[in-house]
C-alpha positions as CSV (number, residue, x, y, z in Angstrom):
1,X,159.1,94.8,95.6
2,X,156.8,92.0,97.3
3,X,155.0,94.3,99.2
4,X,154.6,96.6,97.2
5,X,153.2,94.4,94.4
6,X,151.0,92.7,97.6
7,X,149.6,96.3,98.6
8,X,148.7,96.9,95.2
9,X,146.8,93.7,95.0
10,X,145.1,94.4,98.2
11,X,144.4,97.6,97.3
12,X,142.9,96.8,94.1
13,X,140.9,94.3,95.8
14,X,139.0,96.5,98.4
15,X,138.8,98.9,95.3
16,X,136.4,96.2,93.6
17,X,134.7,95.4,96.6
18,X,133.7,98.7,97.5
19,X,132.8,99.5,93.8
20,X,130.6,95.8,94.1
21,X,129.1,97.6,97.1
22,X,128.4,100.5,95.4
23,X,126.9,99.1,92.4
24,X,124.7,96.8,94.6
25,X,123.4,99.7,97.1
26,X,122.3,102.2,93.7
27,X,120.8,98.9,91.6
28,X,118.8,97.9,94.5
29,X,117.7,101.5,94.7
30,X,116.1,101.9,92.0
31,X,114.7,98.1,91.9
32,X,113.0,99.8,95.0
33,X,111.9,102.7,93.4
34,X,110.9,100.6,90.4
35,X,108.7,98.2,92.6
36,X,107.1,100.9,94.7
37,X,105.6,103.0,91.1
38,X,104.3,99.0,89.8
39,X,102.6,98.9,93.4
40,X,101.3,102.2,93.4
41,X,100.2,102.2,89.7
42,X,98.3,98.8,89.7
43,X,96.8,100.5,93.1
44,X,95.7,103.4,91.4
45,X,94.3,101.6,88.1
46,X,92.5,99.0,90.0
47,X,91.0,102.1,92.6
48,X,89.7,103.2,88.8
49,X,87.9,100.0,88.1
50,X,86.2,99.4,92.1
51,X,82.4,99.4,91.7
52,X,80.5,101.0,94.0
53,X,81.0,103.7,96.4
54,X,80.3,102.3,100.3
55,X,79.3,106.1,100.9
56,X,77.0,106.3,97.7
57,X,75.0,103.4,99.8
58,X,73.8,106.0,102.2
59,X,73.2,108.6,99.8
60,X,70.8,105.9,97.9
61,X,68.0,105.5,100.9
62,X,67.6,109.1,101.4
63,X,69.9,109.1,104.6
64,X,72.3,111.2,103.5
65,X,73.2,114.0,101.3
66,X,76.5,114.5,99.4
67,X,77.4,118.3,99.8
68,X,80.0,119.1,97.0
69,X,82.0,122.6,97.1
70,X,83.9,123.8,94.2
71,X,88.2,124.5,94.9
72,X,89.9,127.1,93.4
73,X,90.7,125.7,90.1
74,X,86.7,125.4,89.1
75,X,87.2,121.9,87.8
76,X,87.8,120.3,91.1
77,X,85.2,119.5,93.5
78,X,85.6,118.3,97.4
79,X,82.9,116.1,98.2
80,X,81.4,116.3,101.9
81,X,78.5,113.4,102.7
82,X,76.2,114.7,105.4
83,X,74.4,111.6,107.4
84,X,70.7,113.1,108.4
85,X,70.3,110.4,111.0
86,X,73.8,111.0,113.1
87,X,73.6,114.9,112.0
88,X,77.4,114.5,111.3
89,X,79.6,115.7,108.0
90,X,82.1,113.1,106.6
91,X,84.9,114.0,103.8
92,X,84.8,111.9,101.1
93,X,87.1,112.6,98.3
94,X,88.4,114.9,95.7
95,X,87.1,114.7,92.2
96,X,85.6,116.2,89.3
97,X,82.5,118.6,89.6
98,X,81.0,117.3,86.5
99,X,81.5,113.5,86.7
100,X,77.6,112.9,88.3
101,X,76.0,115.1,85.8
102,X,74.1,113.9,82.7
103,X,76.1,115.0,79.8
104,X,74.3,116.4,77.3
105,X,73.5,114.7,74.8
106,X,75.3,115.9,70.9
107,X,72.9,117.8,68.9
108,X,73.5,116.4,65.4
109,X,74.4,119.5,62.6
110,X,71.2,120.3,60.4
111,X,71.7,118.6,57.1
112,X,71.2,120.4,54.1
113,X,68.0,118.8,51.8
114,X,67.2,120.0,48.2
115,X,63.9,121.4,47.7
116,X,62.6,121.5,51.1
């Protein structure tokens, strides 16, 4: 009966350590998966916020032309920047075809006036 009660106690023993294990390998998982969509987030909001554009520089003294070609969808643009001096065609990025247009401004409704 001592060995059998020892085995059992061994037994349960690697039992928790593996289940330790286990819980340990999935928790860090996600705290992985976790961290890397914080990083990529706060990448992507502060991308938002970045003033400038270093390739709108070249488009601002006449040395270059930004070249924009509608995708599929219609709503999408992808942007090509064309330097006049080098003669060469750089991709820039993928973004909206109406973001560097004026919007227009809101006509206000005619009002109604008695006796006019």
């Amino acid at each position: 009966m001592h060995t059998f009660e020892a085995r059992r106690m061994i037994t349960r023993s690697n039992e928790a350590r593996a289940q330790f294990w286990q819980v340990t390998i999935v928790t860090s998982f996600f705290a992985v998966v976790l961290g890397a969509s914080l990083f990529l987030g706060t990448v992507m909001v502060l991308g938002t916020f970045h003033n400038g554009d270093p390739l709108s520089d070249l488009t601002a003294n006449g040395r270059a032309g930004r070249v924009a070609r509608t995708l599929s969808d219609g709503t999408l643009c992808h942007y090509m920047l064309f330097d006049n001096k080098t003669a060469q065609t750089v991709e820039d990025r993928i973004g909206r075809c109406d973001e560097n247009k004026p919007k227009p401004k809101q006509e206000k409704p005619a009002t109604f006036t008695w006796g006019k």
